[in-house]
N, C-alpha and C positions, 0 to 999 in steps of 0.2 A: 237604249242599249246600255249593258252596265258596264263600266270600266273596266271590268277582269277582261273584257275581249279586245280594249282598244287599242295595245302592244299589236296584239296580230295583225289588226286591219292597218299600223301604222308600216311595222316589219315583209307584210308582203312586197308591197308596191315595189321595197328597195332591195328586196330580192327576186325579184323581176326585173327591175332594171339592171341588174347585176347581170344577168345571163343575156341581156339584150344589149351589151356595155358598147359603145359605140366606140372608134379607133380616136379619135379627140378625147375621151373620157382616160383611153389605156396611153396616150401619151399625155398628161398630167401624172397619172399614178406612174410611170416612167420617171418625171422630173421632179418628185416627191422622192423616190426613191431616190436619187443621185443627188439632191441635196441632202438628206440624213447621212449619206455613207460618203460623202466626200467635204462635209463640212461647213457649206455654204448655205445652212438654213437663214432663211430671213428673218425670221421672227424670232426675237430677241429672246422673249421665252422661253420657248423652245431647245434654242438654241446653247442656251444658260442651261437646262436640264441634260443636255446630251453630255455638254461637257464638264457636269458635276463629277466629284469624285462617287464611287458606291459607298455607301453608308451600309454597314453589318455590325448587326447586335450580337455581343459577345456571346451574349446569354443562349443566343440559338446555337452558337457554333456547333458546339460539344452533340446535339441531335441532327445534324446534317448529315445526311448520307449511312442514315444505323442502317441501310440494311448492301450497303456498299461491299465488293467482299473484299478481305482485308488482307495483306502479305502476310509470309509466313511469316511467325513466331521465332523464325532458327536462319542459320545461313542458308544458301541452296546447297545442292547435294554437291558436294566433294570440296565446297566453300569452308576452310577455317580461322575462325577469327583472330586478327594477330597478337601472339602471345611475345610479352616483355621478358626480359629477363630474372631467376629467381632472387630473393634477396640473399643478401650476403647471411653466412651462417655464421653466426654471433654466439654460441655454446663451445665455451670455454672445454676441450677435450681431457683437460688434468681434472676435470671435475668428476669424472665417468671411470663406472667399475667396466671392466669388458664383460658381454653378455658369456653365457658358455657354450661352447661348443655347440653344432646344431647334432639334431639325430636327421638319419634320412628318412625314418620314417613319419610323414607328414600329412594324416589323412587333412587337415584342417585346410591344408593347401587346395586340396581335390576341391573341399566344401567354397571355398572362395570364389576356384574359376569356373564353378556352374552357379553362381550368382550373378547376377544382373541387375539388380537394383541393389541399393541399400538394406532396404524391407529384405530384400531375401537372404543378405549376409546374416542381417539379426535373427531372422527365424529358423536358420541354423545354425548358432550358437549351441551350446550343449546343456546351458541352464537352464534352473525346470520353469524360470518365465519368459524362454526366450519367445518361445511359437505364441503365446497369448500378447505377451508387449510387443510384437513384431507387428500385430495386426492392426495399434493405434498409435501408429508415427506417423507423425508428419514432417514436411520436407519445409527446412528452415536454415541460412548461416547463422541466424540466432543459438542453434544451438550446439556451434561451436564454443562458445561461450559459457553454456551448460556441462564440458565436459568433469569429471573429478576432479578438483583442486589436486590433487597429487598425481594426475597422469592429463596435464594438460595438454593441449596444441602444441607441438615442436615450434619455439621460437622462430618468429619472422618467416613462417608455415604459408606458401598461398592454398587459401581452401577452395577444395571443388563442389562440396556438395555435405551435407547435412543433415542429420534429421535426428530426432526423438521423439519420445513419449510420455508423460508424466500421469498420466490417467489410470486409476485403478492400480495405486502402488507401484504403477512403473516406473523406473527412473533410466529409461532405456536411451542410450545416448551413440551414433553410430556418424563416422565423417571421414571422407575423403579430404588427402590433401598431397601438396609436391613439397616439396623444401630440396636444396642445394647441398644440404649437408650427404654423404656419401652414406650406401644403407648399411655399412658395420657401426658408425656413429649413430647414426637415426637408432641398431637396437640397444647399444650402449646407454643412451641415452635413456629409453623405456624401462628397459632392465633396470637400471640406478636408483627411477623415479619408484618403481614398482616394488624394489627390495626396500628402498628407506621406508614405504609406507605399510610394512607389513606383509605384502602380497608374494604368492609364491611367483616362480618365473620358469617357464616349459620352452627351449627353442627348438624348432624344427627346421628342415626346408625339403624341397623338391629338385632344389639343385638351382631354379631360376628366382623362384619367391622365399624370404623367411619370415617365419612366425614363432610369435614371443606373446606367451598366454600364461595367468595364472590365474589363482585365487584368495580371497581373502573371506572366511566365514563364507557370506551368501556372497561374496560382492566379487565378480568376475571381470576381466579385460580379457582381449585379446586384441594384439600389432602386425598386420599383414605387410609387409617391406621389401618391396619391389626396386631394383636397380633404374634409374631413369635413363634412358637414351641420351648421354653427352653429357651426363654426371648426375648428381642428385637422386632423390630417392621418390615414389611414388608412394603414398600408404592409406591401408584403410585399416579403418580400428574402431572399435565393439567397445563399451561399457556399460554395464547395466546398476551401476553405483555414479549416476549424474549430479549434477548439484538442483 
């Protein structure tokens, strides 16, 4: 008889015995079990093995459970995460020309609050690369970092959100943020940066939002300056002349 078959004829016998298992047989496997779960194994062994610590390889952890499903990415619904207070506003006000006067007519306002993302503030922009660079931004605080050396981040600025484009001549640069300063300093501010550097300066508003747009040759901004709820200003702002 060749070996391939002598597992079976070994495996039966003691799976028969199994189903034929006699009540002396089920009380040992009784007091096997109550010594493992209550600590009193006799064999030293044994006994060393249950009470070792587990041993885990670092190296597997990171593939444990890939197809586990995993919590959400965000808070739950109506969860907001708690926000610190803004920084102190540190621009010097004798530094700043006052912006002028708004007009009320403001279509730019309309274009702001039927945008939803970033990407759609930039692709309605009114430059002739807004709609092509709008379609290769990516979302980045990096590139707040990227905006025009002369229309930078409002000092001591917390940013919310991000993004640009630098591909295919773009230098499409777009970023939410809050600051503490009050929003007739926030357009003072813009206004100042934007005159000393050349750029013309257009203000509007709607009554609740203002905006502060100009141009320079091809190179465009535009300052959307929202009042924030218990002071401070909310802003979102367009450049398409990044670093």
């Amino acid at each position: 008889m060749s070996l391939s078959f002598r597992p079976a004829l070994v495996l039966l016998p003691l799976a028969l015995a199994s189903c034929g298992q006699s009540s002396t047989d089920q009380q040992d496997l009784n007091s096997l079990d109550a010594e493992l779960t209550n600590g009193s194994v006799r064999d030293p062994a044994v006994a060393e093995s249950l009470a070792a610590q587990i041993m885990v390889d670092p190296r597997l952890t990171q593939s444990a459970n890939t197809d586990a499903v995993r919590p959400a990415p965000r808070p739950d619904n109506g969860a907001v995460p708690p926000e610190g207070p803004l920084e102190a506003d540190s621009v010097d006000p004798k530094t700043l020309q006052r912006a002028p006067a708004a007009s009320n007519d403001c279509p730019e306002c309309r274009t702001a609050n039927a945008a939803l993302t970033l990407g759609a503030l930039a692709e309605a922009q009114k430059t002739p690369d807004a709609g092509a660079c709008a379609t290769k931004i990516g979302y980045s605080a990096g590139w707040a970092n990227r905006l025009p050396a002369d229309l930078p981040l409002y000092p001591g600025a917390r940013l919310t959100e991000a993004a640009g484009a630098d591909r295919d001549g773009c230098r499409l640069r777009v970023v939410s943020f809050s600051s503490s300063a009050p929003m007739q300093k926030m357009l003072d501010y813009y206004y100042t940066r934007a005159r000393a550097a050349g750029y013309s300066a257009g203000h509007s508003t709607d009554g609740r939002q203002h905006v502060l747009g100009g141009v320079r040759g091809n190179d465009a901004y535009v300052v959307y300056v929202t009042a924030r709820p218990g002071g401070g200003s909310d802003v979102d702002m367009v450049s398409n002349a990044g670093r």
